[in-house]
BAPAGU-200556 format. One record per residue (C-alpha): y, x, z; residue in three letters. Coordinates in steps of 0.05 Angstrom, whole numbers, padded with zeros to 5 digits, always signed. Each point is the difference from the previous one (the first is absolute). Layout:
YXZALA ...
***
This chain:
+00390+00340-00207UNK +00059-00027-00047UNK +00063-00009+00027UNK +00018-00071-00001UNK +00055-00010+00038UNK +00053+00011-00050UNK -00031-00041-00043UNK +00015-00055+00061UNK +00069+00022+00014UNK +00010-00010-00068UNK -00014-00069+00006UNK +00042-00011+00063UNK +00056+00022-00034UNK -00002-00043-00052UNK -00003-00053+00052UNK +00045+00018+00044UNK -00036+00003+00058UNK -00044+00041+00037UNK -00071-00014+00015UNK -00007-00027+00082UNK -00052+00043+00028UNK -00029-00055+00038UNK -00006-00033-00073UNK -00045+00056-00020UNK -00044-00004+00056UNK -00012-00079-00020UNK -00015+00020-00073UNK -00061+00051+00037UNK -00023-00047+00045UNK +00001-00049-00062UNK -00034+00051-00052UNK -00052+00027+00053UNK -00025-00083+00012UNK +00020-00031-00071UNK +00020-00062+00035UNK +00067-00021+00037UNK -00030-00042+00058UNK -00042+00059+00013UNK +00054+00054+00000UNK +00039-00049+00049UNK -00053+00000+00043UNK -00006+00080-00001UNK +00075+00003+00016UNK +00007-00053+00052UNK +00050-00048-00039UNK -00013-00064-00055UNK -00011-00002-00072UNK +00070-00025-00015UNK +00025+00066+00031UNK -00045+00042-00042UNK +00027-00043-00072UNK +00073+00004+00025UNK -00004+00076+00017UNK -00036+00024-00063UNK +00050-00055-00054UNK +00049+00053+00051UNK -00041+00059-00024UNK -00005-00020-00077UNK +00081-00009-00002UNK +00013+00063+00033UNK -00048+00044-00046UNK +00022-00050-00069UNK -00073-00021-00010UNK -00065-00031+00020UNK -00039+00039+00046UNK -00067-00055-00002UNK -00030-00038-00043UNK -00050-00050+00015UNK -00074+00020-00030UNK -00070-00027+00014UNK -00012+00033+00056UNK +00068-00007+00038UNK +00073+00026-00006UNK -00002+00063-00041UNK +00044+00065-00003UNK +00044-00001-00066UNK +00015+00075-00020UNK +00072-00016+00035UNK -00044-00020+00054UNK -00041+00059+00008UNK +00060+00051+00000UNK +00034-00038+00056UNK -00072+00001+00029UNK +00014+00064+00015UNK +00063+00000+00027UNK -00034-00050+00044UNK -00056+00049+00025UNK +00057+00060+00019UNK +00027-00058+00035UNK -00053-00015+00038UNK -00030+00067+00016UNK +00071+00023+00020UNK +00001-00052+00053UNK -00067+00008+00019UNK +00014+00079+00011UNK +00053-00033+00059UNK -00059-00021+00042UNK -00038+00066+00012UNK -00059+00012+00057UNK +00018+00058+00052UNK -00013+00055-00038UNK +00034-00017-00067UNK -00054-00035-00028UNK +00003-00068-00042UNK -00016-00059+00027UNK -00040-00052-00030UNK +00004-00073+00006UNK -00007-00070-00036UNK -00054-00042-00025UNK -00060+00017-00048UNK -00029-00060-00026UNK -00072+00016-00038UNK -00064-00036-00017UNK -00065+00019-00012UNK -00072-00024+00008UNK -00034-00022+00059UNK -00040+00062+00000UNK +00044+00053-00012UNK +00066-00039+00040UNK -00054+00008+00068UNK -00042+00075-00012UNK +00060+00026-00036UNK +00066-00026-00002UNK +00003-00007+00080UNK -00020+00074+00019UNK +00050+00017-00047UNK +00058-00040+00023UNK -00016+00021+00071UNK +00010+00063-00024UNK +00063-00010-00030UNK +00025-00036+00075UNK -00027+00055+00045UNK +00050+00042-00042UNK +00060-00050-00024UNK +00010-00048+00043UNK +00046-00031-00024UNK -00045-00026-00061UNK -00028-00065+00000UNK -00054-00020-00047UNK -00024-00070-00017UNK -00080-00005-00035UNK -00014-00058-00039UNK -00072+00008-00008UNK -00010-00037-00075UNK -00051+00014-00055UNK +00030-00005-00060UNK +00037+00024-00062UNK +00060+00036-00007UNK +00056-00057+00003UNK +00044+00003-00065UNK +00059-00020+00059UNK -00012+00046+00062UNK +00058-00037+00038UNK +00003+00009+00070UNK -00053+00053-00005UNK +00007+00080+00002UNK -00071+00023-00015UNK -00053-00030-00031UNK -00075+00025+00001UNK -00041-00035-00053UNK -00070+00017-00025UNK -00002+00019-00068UNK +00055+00030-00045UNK +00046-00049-00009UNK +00051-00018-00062UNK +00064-00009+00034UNK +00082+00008-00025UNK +00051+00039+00027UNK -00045+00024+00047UNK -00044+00058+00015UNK -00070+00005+00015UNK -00043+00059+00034UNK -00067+00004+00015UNK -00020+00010+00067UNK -00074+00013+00003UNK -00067-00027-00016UNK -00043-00036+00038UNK -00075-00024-00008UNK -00034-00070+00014UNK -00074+00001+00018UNK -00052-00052+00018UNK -00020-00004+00073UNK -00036-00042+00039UNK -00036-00002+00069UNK -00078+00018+00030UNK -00003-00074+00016UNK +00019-00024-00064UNK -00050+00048-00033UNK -00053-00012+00052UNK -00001-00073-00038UNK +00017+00002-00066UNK -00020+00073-00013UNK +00044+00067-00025UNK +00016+00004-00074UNK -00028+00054-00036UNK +00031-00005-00074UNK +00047-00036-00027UNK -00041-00048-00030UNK -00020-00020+00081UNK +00062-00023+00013UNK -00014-00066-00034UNK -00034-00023+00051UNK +00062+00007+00058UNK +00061-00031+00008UNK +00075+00033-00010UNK +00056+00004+00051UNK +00059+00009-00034UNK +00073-00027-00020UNK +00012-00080-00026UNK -00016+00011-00073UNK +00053-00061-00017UNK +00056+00039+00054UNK +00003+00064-00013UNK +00056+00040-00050UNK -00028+00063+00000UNK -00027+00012-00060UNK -00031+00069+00022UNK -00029-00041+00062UNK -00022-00052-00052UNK -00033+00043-00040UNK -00044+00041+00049UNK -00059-00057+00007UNK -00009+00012-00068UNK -00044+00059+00045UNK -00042-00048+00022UNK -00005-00058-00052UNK -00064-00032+00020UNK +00025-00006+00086UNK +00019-00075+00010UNK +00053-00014+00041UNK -00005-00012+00075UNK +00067+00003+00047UNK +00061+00011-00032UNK +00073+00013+00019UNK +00063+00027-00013UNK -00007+00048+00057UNK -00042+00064+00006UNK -00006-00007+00071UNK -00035-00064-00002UNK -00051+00033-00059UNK -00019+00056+00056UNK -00003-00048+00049UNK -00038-00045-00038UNK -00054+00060-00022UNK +00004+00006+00073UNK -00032-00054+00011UNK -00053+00005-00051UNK +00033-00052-00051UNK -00015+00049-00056UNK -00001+00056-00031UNK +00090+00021-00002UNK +00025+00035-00052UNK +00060+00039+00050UNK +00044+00053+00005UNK -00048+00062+00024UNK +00061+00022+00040UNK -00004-00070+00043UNK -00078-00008-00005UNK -00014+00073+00030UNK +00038-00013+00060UNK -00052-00045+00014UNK -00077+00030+00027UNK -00038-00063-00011UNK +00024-00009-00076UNK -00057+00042-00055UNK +00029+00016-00065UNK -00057-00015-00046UNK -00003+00039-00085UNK +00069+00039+00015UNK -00028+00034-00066UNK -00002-00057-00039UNK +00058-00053+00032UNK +00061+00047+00001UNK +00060-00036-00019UNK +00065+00050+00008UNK +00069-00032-00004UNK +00061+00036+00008UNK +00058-00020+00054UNK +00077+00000-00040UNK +00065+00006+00035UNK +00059-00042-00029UNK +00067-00002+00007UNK +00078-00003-00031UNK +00031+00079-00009UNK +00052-00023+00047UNK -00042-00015+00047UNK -00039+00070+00003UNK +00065+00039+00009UNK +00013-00035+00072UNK -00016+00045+00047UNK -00037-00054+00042UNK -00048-00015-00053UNK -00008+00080-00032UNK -00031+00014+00084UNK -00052-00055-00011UNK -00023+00009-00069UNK -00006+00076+00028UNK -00042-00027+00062UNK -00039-00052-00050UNK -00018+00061-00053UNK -00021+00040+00061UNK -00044-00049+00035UNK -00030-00016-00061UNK -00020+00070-00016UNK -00038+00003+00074UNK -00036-00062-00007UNK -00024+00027-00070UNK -00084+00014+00017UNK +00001-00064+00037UNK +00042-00046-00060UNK -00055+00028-00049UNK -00057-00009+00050UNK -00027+00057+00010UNK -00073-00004+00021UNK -00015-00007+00072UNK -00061-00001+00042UNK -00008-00083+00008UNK +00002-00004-00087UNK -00066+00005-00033UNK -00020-00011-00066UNK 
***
């Protein structure tokens, strides 16, 4: 990595002043959440603190360190030299507060979201995983289906469906999944199982509110099954299995969610398929805190274990 900091000694000198080290660890907070009321919150003081301490910061170093952009306060290339200064800062301090044995210890606040699915099968194995060994890391799920937000204030991870366009950001991809169509004996019993396509006509679809939902890889995968009208609909995935449950339909669901459940049938896996891919977003700043590198670790590797049942992998309740 490029040595930066006599680029911002430079700029200290010419100001007169030295950078406050508490300064820097305001302009993180600030570049890792994009918003001041959201850094304050991180660091336990107000807004006003946060503006007074980083006008304090831009004196010191003779230039802006943020601009404001569309998605939040941005690093200026001032900015991302003192950025990091800022991150020797912090992990020299954190080095301070070491386990028994030498070790680091972790702590803060990871804030993510993700979808209803993948926040409950997914996300929560993994962040118990990341507890059982850091403690000290607390993790908040909002569990949201949507895109990638072009201002991911307040948030540390997002996991979307679909790759998304997004700025000064970056974007992985996580996995696939598949969606199948299942229903239930009793709901065949009466209306009878499709056997093509073309059957499918005649049964109703559980799926997402076609006028709600800003997925546009979600919105496209009815195009599957273009002649199903629609029966129950939500913005939550739960309430399609439940609803399939209860013989409302046929649902168009997650196989990893449906297959965890012995009285839903998957009915034409070899001709309803739909396979969507889960994305990881977040700011660069943001991956290099410890706190988050540990979960995206524990995300990738949960992911990876879950992979036979994400792409549904036949099992012995499907049939054709």
């Amino acid at each position: 990595m490029t040595n930066l900091a006599p680029h911002i000694c430079k700029n200290a000198d010419m100001a007169g002043v030295h950078p406050n080290p508490d300064d820097l660890l305001v302009l993180l907070a600030v570049a890792r959440t994009g918003r001041y009321v959201s850094a304050a919150e991180e660091l336990g003081i107000n807004h006003t603190t946060i503006s007074r301490r980083i006008t304090t910061l831009e004196r010191a170093l003779g230039g802006r360190v943020l601009s404001r952009g569309p998605a939040g306060w941005e690093l200026t290339d001032l900015g991302r030299a003192a950025l990091t200064a800022a991150e020797a800062v912090e992990s020299a301090v954190r080095s301070l507060a070491g386990d028994e044995r030498g070790g680091q210890v972790l702590q803060g606040v990871v804030r993510m979201s993700a979808t209803d699915g993948f926040s409950a099968y997914l996300a929560a194995p993994a962040v118990a995983e990341v507890r059982r060994r850091h403690p000290g890391i607390m993790v908040e799920i909002i569990a949201t289906t949507r895109r990638a937000s072009p201002q991911r204030s307040g948030l540390d991870l997002e996991i979307v469906v679909g790759e998304p366009s997004v700025r000064r950001a970056r974007a992985m991809p996580l996995g696939d999944y598949v969606l199948g169509l299942y229903g239930t004996r009793p709901y065949f019993d009466a209306h009878g199982i499709p056997r093509s396509p073309a059957d499918l006509a005649d049964h109703p679809l559980v799926y997402f509110v076609d006028s709600m939902l800003q997925v546009d890889d979600l919105d496209l995968a009815p195009s599957f099954v273009p002649t199903m009208r629609e029966s129950v609909t939500s913005t939550n995935v739960f309430v399609h299995v439940e609803a399939t449950r209860a013989a409302a339909g046929i649902g168009l669901l997650p196989c990893f969610m449906a297959d965890r459940h012995p009285d839903l049938i998957r009915v034409l896996p070899g001709s309803v398929a739909v396979r969507l891919t889960y994305w990881l977003v977040a700011r660069p700043e943001t991956l290099r805190r410890p706190e988050v590198t540990v979960l995206v670790d524990a995300l990738r590797t949960r992911v990876r274990s879950e992979r036979a049942a994400l792409l549904g992998e036949p099992s012995a309740h499907q049939q054709d």
